[in-house]
C-alpha positions as CSV (number, residue, x, y, z in Angstrom):
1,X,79.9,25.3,71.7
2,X,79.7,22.1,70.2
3,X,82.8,19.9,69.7
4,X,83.4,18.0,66.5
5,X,83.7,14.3,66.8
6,X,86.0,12.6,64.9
7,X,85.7,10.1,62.4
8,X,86.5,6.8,63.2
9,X,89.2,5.3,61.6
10,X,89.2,1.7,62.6
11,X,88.7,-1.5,60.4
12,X,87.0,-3.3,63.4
13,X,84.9,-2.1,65.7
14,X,83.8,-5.4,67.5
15,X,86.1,-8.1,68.8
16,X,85.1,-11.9,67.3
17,X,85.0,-14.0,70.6
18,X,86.9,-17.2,70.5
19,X,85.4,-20.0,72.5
20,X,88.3,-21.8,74.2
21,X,86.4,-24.9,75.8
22,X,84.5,-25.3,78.5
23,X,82.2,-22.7,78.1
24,X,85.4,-20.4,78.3
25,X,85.2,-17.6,75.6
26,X,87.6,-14.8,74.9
27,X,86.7,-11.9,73.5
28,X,83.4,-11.5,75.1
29,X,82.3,-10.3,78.3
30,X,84.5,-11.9,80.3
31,X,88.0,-11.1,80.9
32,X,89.8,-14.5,81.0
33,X,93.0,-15.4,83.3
34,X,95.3,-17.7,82.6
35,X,97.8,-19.4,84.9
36,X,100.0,-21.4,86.1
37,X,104.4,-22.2,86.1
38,X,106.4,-21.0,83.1
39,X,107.6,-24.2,83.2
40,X,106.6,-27.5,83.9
41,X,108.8,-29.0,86.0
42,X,107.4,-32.0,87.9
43,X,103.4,-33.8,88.0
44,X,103.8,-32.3,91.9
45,X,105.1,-28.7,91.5
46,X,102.2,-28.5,88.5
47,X,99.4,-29.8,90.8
48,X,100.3,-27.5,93.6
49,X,100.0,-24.5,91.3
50,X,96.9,-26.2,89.5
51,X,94.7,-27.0,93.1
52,X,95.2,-23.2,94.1
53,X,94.2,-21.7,90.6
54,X,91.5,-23.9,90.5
55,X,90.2,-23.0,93.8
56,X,90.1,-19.5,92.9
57,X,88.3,-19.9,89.9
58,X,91.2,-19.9,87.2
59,X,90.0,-22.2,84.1
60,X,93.0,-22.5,81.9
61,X,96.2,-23.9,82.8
62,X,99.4,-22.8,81.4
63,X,102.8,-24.5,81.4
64,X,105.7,-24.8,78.9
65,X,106.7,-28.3,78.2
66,X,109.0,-27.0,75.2
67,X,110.9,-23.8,76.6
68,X,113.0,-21.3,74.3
69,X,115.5,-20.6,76.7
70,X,118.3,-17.7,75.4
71,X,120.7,-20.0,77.3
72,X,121.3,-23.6,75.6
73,X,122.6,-24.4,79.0
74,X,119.6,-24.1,80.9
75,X,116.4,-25.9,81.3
76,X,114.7,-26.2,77.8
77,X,111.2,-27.9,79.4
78,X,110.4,-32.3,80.2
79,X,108.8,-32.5,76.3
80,X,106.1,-34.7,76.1
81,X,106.4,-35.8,79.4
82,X,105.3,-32.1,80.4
83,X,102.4,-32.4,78.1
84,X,101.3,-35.5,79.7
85,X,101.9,-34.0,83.2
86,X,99.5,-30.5,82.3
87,X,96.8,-32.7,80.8
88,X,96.3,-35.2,83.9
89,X,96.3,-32.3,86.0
90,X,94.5,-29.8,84.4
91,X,91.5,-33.0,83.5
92,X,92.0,-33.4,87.4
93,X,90.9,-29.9,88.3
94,X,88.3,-29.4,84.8
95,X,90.6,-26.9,83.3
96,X,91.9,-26.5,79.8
97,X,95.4,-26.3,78.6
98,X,97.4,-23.5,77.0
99,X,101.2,-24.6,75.9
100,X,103.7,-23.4,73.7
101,X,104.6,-24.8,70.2
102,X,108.3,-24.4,69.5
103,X,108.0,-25.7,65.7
104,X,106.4,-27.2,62.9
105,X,107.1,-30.6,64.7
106,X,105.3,-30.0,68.0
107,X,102.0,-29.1,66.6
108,X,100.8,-32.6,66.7
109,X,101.8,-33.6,70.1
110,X,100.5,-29.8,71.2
111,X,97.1,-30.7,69.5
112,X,97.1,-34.0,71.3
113,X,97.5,-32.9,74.8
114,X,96.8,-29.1,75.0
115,X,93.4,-27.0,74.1
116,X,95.0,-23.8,73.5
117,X,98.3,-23.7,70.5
118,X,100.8,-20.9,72.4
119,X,102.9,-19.2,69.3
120,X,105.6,-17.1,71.3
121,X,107.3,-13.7,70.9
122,X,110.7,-15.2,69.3
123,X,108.4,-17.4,66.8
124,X,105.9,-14.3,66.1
125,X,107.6,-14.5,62.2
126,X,108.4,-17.9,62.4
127,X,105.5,-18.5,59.1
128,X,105.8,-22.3,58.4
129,X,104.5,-22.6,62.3
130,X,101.9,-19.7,61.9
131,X,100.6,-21.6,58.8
132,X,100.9,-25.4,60.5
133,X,98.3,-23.9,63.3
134,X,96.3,-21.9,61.1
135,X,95.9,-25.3,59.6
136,X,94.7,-26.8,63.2
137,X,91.0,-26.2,64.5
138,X,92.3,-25.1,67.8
139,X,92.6,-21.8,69.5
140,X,96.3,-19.8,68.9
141,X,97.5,-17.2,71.1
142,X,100.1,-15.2,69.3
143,X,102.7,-13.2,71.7
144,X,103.7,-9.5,70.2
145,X,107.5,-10.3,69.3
146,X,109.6,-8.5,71.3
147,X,111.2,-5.9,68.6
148,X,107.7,-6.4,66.5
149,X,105.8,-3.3,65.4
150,X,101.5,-3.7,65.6
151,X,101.4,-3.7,62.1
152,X,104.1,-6.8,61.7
153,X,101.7,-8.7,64.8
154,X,98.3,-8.0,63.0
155,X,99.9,-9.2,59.7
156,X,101.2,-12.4,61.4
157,X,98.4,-13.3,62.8
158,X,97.3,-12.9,59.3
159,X,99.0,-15.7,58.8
160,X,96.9,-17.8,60.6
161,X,94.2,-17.1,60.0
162,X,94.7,-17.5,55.6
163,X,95.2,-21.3,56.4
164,X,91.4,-21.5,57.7
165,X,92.0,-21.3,61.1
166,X,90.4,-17.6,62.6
167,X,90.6,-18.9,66.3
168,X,93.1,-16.4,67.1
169,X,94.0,-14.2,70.1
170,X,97.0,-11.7,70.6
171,X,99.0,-11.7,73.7
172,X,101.4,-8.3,74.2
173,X,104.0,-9.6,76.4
174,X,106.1,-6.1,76.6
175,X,108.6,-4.7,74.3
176,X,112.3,-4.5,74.7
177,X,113.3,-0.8,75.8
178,X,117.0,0.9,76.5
179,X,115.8,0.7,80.2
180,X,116.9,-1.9,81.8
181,X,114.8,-1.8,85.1
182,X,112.3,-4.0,84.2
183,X,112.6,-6.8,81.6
184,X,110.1,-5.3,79.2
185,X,107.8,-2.3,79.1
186,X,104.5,-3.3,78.7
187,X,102.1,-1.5,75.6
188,X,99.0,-0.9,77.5
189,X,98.8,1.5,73.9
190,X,99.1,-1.7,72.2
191,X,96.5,-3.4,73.7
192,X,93.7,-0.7,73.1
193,X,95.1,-0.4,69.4
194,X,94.7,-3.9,68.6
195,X,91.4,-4.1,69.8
196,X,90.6,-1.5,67.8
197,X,92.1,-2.8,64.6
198,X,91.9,-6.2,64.5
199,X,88.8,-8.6,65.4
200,X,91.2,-10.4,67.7
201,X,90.9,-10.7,71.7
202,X,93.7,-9.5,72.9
203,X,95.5,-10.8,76.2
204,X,98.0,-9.2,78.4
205,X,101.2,-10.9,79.6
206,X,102.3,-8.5,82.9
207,X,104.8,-11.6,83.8
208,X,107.1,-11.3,80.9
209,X,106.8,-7.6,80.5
210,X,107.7,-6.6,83.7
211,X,110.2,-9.4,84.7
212,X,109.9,-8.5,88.5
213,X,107.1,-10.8,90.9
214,X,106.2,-6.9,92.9
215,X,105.0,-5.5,88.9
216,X,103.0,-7.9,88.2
217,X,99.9,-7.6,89.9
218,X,100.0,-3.6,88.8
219,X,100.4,-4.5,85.3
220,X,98.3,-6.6,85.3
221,X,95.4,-4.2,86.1
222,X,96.6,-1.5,84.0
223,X,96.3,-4.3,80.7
224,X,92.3,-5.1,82.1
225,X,91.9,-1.3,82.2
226,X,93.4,-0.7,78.5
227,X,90.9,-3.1,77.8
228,X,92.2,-6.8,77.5
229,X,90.6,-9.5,77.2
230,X,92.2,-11.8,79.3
231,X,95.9,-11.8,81.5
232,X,98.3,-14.2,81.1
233,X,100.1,-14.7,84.8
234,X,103.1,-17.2,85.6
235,X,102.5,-18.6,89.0
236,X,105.0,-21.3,91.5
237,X,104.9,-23.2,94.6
238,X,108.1,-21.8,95.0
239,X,109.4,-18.9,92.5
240,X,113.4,-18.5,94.2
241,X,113.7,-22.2,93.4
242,X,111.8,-22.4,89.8
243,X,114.2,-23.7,87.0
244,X,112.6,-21.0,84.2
245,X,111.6,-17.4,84.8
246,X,111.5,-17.6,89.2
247,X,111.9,-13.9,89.5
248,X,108.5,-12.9,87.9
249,X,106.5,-15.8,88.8
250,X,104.0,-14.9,91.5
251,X,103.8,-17.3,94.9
252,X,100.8,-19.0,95.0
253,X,99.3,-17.1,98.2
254,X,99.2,-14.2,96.0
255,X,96.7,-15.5,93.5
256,X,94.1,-14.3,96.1
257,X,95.3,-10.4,95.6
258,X,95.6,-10.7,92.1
259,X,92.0,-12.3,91.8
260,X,90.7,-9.7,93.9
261,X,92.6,-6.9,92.4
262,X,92.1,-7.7,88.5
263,X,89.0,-8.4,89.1
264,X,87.9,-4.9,90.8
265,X,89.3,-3.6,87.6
266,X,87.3,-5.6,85.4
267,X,83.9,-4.6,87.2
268,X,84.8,-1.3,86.9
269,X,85.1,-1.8,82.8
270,X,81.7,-3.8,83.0
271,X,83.8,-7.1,82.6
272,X,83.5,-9.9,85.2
273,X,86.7,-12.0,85.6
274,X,86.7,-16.1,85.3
């Protein structure tokens, strides 16, 4: 008996790599990690987490200068200063720079020090920023917003990408669910969809959509396995003490097991992992 195939309905059927500096290039045939604190705090907490991802192969730093905290009462990032702290250190250990852009405002200072404009999930509609860095030459990682459909995240990145600028990745950082058991739930679904649909890499965020340090590492795998194109993994010298998101931040001794781990994954979907 023969089965019926059936017809494909997808726009695109090949991602369009984004080369990130380097010779770093999402969307290809590696699956690329990014790391580091969710925020930065000090030159010395960012170096610490900087030496060990570097020495494990990681070539992008992350680190939030400017911080949307739900809380006005807590830490809301150093500023410039933190964009001055992830550039000496990330030059220091050859790595390249991903950062968030909060508004309009901070897309200068962003393109200054950072390689990599960050758009995050509470600014995923916020369109005078989508069109200020589809107005940049640099790479833009859009984060899924949090209540935001595929279709409104495609569209957005949309956005982007009519002001010249097609540089563009998707990051799903997890969706808000009634269960409250883990912060988010991460769309693994997502992930495969928007690959299919969209000529955009797309990179998964296990930190944020799991909320808990012992998810992590399994989330992250599952996202590698759904097929994305590179993980984006908050790491600290010392998580129980970190002034923005401790509780999901990994300890740096277990960058090892989520090399190793990730990357088993990755062989096993042809991919290697830098």
């Amino acid at each position: 008996m023969v089965v019926p195939v059936m017809e494909e309905t997808t726009t695109h059927k090949h991602t369009r790599p984004v080369p990130l500096g380097k010779g770093v290039t999402a969307g290809g045939t590696d699956v690329v990690l990014m790391a580091g604190p969710c925020a930065v705090e000090s030159y010395e907490q960012t170096r610490a987490a900087a030496a060990v991802l570097a020495e494990h192969g990681v070539r992008v730093l992350r680190g939030g200068a400017y911080k949307p905290r739900t809380s006005p009462n807590t830490f809301q990032g150093l500023g410039e200063e933190g964009l001055r702290i992830l550039r000496a250190v990330a030059d220091e250990f050859d790595m390249l720079v991903i950062t968030e852009s909060l508004g309009v405002e901070h897309i200068p200072l962003v393109a200054e020090y950072a390689d990599i404009i960050q758009i995050g999930s509470r600014n995923m509609q916020h369109y005078p920023l989508l069109w200020a860095a589809g107005e940049t030459e640099m790479p833009v990682l859009l984060k899924r917003g949090f209540m935001s459909t595929v279709r409104e995240w495609l569209l957005a990145a949309e956005h982007i990408e009519s002001r010249g600028n097609d540089r563009i990745m998707l990051a799903e950082r997890g969706v808000r669910s009634f269960d409250d058991a883990t912060r988010n739930v991460l769309d693994t679904s997502a992930i495969a969809l928007a690959r299919l649909e969209s000529p955009y890499p797309v990179i998964g965020d296990p930190s944020h959509a799991t909320g808990r340090r012992d998810l992590v590492i399994a989330a992250a795998r599952s996202a590698v396995a759904a097929g994305a194109d590179g993980l984006l993994v908050e790491v600290h010298p010392n998580p129980p003490e970190a002034l923005s998101d401790g509780p999901q931040s990994l300890w740096l001794g277990q960058v090892p097991d989520l090399m190793e781990q990730t990357r088993r994954i990755a062989a096993a979907m042809g991919r290697s992992l830098v």
